[in-house]
N, C-alpha and C positions, 0 to 999 in steps of 0.2 A: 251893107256893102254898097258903095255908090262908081258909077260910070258916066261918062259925058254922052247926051242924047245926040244927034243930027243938028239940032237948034241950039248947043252947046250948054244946056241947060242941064243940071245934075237928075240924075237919074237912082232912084233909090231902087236895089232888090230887094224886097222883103220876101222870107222864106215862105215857102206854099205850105198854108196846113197840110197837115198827116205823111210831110216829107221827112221823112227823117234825116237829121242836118250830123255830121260829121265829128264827134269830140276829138278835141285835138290829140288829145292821149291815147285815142284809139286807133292811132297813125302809126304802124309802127318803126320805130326808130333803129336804125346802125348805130351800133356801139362808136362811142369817141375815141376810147384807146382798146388796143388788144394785145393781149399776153403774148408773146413769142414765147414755146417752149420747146429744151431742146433736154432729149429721154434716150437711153441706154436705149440699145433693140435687139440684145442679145443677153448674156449672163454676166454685166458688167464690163469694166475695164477697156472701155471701148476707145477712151479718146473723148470723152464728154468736154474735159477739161478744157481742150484745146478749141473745142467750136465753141464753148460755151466764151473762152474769153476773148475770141476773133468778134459775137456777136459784141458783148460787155462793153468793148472799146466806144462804142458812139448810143450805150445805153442810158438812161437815166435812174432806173431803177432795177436789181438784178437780187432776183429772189428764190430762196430754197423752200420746200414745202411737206419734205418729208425726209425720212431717215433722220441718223444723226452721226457722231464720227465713226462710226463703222462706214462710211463711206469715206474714200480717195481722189482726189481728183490732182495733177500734176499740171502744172503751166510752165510754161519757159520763156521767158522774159530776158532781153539783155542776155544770154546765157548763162542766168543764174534759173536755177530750179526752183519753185517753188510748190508746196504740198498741203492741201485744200481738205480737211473734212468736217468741218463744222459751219467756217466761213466760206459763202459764197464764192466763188473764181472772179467775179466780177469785183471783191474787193480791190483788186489794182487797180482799176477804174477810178481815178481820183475824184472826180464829178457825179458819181454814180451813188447814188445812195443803197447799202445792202440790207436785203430783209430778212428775215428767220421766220417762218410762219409758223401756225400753231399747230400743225402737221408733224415737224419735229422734233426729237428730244433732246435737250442736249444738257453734256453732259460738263458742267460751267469749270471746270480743273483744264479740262479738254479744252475748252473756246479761248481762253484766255490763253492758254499755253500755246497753243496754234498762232494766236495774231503775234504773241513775243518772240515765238521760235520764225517766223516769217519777215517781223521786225528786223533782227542779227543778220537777213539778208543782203539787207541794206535799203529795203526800199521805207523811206521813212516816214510816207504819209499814210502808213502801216499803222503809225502809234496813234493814227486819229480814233482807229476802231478801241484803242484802249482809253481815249478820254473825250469823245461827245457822239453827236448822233446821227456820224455817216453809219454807221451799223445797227439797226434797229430790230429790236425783235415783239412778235405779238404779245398784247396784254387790249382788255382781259380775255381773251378766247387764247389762254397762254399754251407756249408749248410746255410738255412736260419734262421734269428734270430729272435726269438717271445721275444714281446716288452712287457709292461707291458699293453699299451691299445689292444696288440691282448687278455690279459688274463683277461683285464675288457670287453670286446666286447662276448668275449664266455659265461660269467655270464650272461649279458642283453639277448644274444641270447637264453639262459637256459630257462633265466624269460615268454620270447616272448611266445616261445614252448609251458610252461607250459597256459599260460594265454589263448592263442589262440587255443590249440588244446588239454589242458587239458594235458598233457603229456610232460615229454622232453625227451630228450638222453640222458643222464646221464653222459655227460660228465666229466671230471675229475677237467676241467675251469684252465686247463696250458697251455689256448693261442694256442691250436696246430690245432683247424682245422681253426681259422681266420688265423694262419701263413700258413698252406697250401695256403688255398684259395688265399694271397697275392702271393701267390708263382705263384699259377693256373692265376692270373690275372695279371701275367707281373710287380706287382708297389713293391711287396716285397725287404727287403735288406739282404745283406747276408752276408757273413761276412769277407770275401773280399773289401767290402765295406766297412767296419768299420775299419779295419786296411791300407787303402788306406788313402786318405786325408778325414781326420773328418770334415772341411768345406763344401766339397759337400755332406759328407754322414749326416752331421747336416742339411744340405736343405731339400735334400731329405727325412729324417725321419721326420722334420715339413710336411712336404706333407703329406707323410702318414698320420700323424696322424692328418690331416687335413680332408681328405677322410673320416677315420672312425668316426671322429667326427659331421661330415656332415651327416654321413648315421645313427647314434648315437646319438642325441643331448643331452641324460643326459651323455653321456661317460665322466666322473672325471679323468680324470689322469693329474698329473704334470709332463710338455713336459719338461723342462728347467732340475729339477731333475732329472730324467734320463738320459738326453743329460751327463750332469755332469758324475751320475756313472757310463755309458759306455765310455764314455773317461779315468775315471782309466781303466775300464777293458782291454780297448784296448791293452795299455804296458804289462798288464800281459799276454794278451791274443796273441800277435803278435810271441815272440817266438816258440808257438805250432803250427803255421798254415804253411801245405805245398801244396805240390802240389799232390792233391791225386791220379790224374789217372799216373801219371808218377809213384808217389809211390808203389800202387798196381802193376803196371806191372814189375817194378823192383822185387818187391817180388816175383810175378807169375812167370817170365822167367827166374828168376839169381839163385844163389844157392839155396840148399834144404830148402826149410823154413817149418814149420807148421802153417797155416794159418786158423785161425776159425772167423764164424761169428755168432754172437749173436742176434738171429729174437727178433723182442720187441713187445708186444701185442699176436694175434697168428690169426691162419687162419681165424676163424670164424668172425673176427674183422678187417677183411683185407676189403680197400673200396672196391673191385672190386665182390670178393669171399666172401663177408662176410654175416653174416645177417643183411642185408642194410635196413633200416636207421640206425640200433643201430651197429655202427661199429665206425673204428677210421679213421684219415686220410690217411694214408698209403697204403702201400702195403708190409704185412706182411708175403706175403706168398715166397717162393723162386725167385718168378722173382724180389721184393724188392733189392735182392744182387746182380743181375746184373745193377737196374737203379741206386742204393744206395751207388754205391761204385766205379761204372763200372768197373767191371768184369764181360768179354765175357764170356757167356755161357757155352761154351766148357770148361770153366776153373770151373765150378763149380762140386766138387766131392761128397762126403757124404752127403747124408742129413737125418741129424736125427731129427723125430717128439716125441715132449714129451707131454705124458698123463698123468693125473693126475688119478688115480686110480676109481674115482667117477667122476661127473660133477660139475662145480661150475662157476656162474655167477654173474658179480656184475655192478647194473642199472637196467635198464629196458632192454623189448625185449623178443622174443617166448624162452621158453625153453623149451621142451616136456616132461625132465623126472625129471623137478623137484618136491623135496618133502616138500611139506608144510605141514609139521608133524614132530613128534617127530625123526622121522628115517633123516629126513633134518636140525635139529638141534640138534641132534646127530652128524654128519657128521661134521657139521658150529663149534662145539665146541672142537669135539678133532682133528679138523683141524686148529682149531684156523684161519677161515675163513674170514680175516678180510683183506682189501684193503693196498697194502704197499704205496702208492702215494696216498688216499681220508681216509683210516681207516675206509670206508666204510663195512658193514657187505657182505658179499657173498651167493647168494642165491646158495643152495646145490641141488642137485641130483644122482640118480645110472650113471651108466657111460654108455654115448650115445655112439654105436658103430656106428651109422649111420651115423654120425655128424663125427667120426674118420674117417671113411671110406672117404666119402667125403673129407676130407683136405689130406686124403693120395693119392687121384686121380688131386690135384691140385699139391702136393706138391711132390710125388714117393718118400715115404719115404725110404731110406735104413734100417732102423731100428729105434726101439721105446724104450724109456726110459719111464716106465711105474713106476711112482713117488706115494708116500704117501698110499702105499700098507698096512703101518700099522696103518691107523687111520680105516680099516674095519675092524680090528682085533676082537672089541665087537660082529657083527654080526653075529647070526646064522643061516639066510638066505643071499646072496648077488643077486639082478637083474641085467641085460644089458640090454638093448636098444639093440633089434637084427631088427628091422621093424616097420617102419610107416604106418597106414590107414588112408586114408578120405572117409567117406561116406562108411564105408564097403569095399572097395577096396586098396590094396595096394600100393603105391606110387613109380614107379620104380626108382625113385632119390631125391636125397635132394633136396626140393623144392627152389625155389628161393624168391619166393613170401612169405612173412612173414607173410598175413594174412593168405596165409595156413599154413604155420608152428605152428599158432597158434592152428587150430582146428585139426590138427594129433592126433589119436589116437596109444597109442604107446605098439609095442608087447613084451614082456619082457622074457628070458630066464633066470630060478630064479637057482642059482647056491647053493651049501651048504658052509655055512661061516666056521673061525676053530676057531674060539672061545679059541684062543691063543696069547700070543705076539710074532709077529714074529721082534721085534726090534732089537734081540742079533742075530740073523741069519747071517750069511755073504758070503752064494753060496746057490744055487740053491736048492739042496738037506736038505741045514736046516731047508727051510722053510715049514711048515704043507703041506701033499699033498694036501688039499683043495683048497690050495692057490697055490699051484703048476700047476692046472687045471686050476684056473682061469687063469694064464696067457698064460697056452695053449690055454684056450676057445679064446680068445682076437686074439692073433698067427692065430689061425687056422681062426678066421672071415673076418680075416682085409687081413692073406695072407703078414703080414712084421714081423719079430722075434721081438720079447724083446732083446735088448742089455742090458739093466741096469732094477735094480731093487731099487726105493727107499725105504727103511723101516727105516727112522729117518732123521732127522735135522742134522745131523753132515754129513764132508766128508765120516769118514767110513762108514756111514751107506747107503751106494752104493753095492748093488749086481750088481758084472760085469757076465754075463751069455755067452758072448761068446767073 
C-alpha cells in the first residue's frame, strides 16, 4: 500500500510482523439481491393472491416453493378473474420470469390445463408459459410429480379416515400428501426423471404404482394411459426445466433483480407449525423458501404476512372463533367464502389475533397486509380474538395440542363497526375512523404495521399505508 510522504515522495506500508492483516473474504458481506416473501398468516384463503400480484407487477422474477394445486390463489385483472394453483400469480407479469421450485409437486395434467384454461381468458402472453422459458421449473434438485394414482390413493385414504375414525382431513384429494410421502420414502419420481430417459423412468413409475397398488388393492387407475400422456408431456415440458439452485444464486449474487416468493396454503397449515393433523404437506411457513427453492437464509429479506380481516377455514379441525350463526354466514356470503381448488363452502369467524400472533413468532413478519376489510362493512359491532382459557385459566401460548384447542374458551375485545362502505376509499384517511382503529387495534396487538389495506376485488382496490 503506498501514500504521498510531506516531501511528496512515495511512501510504502509494509505490514508489521506478527499483525495479523485482514482476508478479504473474511469481511463480511450484504447479500446483492433479497427474496421478498409474501405467507398466508392464518388457515389460508387470505387474499395471497392479490398482494402477491400488487408486488409481481415491477418483479423480475416470482417464485413458488412449496405445495402444489391443492392451493388457490384468485387475481382480478381488467375485470376478468383469474385462478392460480400451480402457476405462480405473478405469471401476468409479462417481464417476469416464473419459477416452480423443488419444494413443490406438481401435478403436470393440472399445470398445463391451468395455463390453457387461463389462456380462454384472453390474456395471450398466457401461451408463452406453454411454449418457451418465461416459466421455469427446477432440475436437477426437481420437484416431485403427483401421478394420477397418488390422487386416487388420497380419495381411499379420505374414505379409511372417515370409516375408521368417523372423521377425515379434508383433504383437497390432488395427490399432494401421497406425493410427499413418496417423496419422504425415497421411491418418488420427479421430474428430472421424466425428461431423462422415459425407459427407465417408465420402469420405475410401474414400481410405483405397483407399491401403492399393493398397499391399495381397490386402487383403479390406468398405468399404460398415463405412461402415454406423460410422454406428450415430456416435450412440452423439457424446455422449461433448468437448474434451480444455479438459477436462484445467479439471480441472488448478479445484478439488481426483484425477486418475490409466493407461500401457498399459510402457517396454520404448515406440517410442522400447523394445527396438525388438519394441515397440509409442506412447509408453508418461511423456512419452506429456504428448503423450496434453496435460498440460504441470509438471502431472505421481507416477509410480509397476509390477514384476511375475519377468520375463515375450510374442512375440518379446532377453530375457536368460529360463528355458526347468522353473523358466520353473513361473513361466508359477502365474502363470497367458497374454496378456489374444492368450491368447497368456508367456515367463517371474527379474526383470531392469537392464531396471528403465533404465525407472526414463527414467521417475524415485516409487515401485514390486512385484506377484505370491506366485507365488515354491515357490522355494527366487530370482535378479536385477544385470549385463550381452559379451565378458567389462561393459556400462555398457542397450544399445540388440538384437542386443547378444541376446548378454549375464547376472550373477545368487541370493537364498534361503521356501518359504511368503505370500497371507494383509497389511503388511510378515507376510511371511517372506526375502521381506522381497528387496524390500529390489530398494529398495536400483534406489534407489526399494516402495509396494505384491501377493500375490493380489483388491483386498485389496495390501500398502500406506508
Amino acid at each position: 500500500v503506498t501514500s504521498t510522504s510531506l516531501n511528496g515522495e512515495p511512501v510504502v506500508k509494509r505490514p508489521r510482523e506478527g499483525v495479523p492483516q485482514e482476508h478479504p473474504l473474511r469481511t463480511p458481506k450484504e447479500p446483492q439481491n433479497k427474496v421478498t416473501v409474501v405467507l398466508g398468516a392464518q388457515w389460508g384463503d387470505e387474499g395471497k393472491g392479490k398482494v402477491v400480484d400488487l408486488l409481481a407487477m415491477d418483479a423480475d422474477i416470482v417464485c413458488r416453493c412449496q405445495g402444489g394445486n391443492n392451493a388457490g390463489h384468485t387475481v382480478v385483472v381488467d375485470s376478468v378473474e383469474y385462478d392460480f394453483h400451480l402457476l405462480p400469480s405473478g405469471v401476468l407479469n409479462k417481464k417476469a420470469i416464473s419459477f416452480i421450485g423443488n419444494g413443490v409437486v406438481i401435478h403436470l395434467p393440472g399445470l398445463f390445463e391451468e395455463a390453457e384454461k387461463n389462456l380462454r381468458k384472453g390474456k395471450e402472453f398466457l401461451l408463452k408459459v406453454l411454449s418457451n422459458t418465461r416459466v421455469l421449473i427446477d432440475s436437477p434438485v426437481c420437484p416431485p410429480v403427483v401421478f394420477n394414482f397418488h390422487q386416487a390413493v388420497d380419495g381411499i385414504q379420505e374414505q379409511q379416515r372417515q370409516q375408521q375414525e368417523g372423521k377425515n382431513l379434508g383433504t383437497t384429494k390432488k395427490g399432494i400428501g401421497p406425493a410427499y410421502s413418496s417423496k419422504a420414502a425415497r421411491n418418488g419420481l420427479r421430474v428430472c426423471d421424466l425428461v431423462s430417459d422415459f425407459k427407465v423412468f417408465e420402469e420405475k413409475f410401474r414400481m410405483l404404482a405397483e407399491h401403492f397398488r399393493t398397499m391399495y388393492p381397490n386402487l383403479n387407475v390406468d398405468i399404460d394411459s398415463e405412461l402415454q400422456q406423460l410422454k406428450e408431456y415430456t416435450e412440452r415440458l423439457r424446455p422449461l426445466v433448468t437448474d434451480g439452485v444455479y438459477f436462484m444464486h445467479r439471480a441472488l449474487t448478479g445484478p439488481s433483480k426483484k425477486i418475490l416468493v409466493e407461500g401457498a396454503n399459510a402457517a396454520l397449515l404448515d406440517i410442522d407449525f400447523g394445527t396438525y393433523p388438519f394441515v397440509t404437506s409442506s412447509n408453508c411457513t418461511v423456512g419452506g423458501v429456504c428448503t423450496g427453492l434453496g435460498v440460504p437464509p441470509s438471502y431472505v429479506g421481507r416477509v410480509y404476512g397476509v390477514v384476511k380481516a375475519y377468520t375463515t377455514r375450510v374442512g375440518v379441525g379446532a377453530f375457536p372463533t368460529e360463528q355458526d350463526n347468522e353473523t358466520g354466514n353473513l361473513l361466508q356470503s359477502r365474502g363470497r367464502e367458497f374454496g378456489v381448488t374444492t368450491g368447497r363452502r368456508r367456515r367463517c369467524g371474527w379474526l383470531d389475533l392469537i392464531l396471528v400472533r403465533y404465525a407472526h413468532m414463527v414467521n417475524g413478519f415485516s409487515a401485514i397486509a390486512l385484506t377484505k376489510l370491506d366485507i365488515l362493512d354491515t357490522l355494527p359491532e366487530i370482535k378479536v380474538a385477544v385470549a385463550y382459557k381452559v379451565n378458567g385459566q389462561p393459556l400462555p401460548s398457542f397450544p399445540a395440542n388440538m384437542d386443547v384447542l378444541t376446548q378454549v374458551k375464547v376472550e373477545y375485545e368487541t370493537l364498534p363497526g361503521w356501518c359504511c362502505s368503505t370500497e371507494t376509499a383509497r389511503s388511510f384517511e378515507e376510511l371511517p375512523v372506526q375502521a381506522q382503529n381497528y387496524i390500529r387495534f390489530i398494529e398495536d396487538f400483534l406489534q407489526v404495521p399494516v402495509k396494505w389495506v384491501g377493500v375490493g376485488k380489483s388491483r386498485e382496490s389496495i390501500i398502500k399505508l406506508f
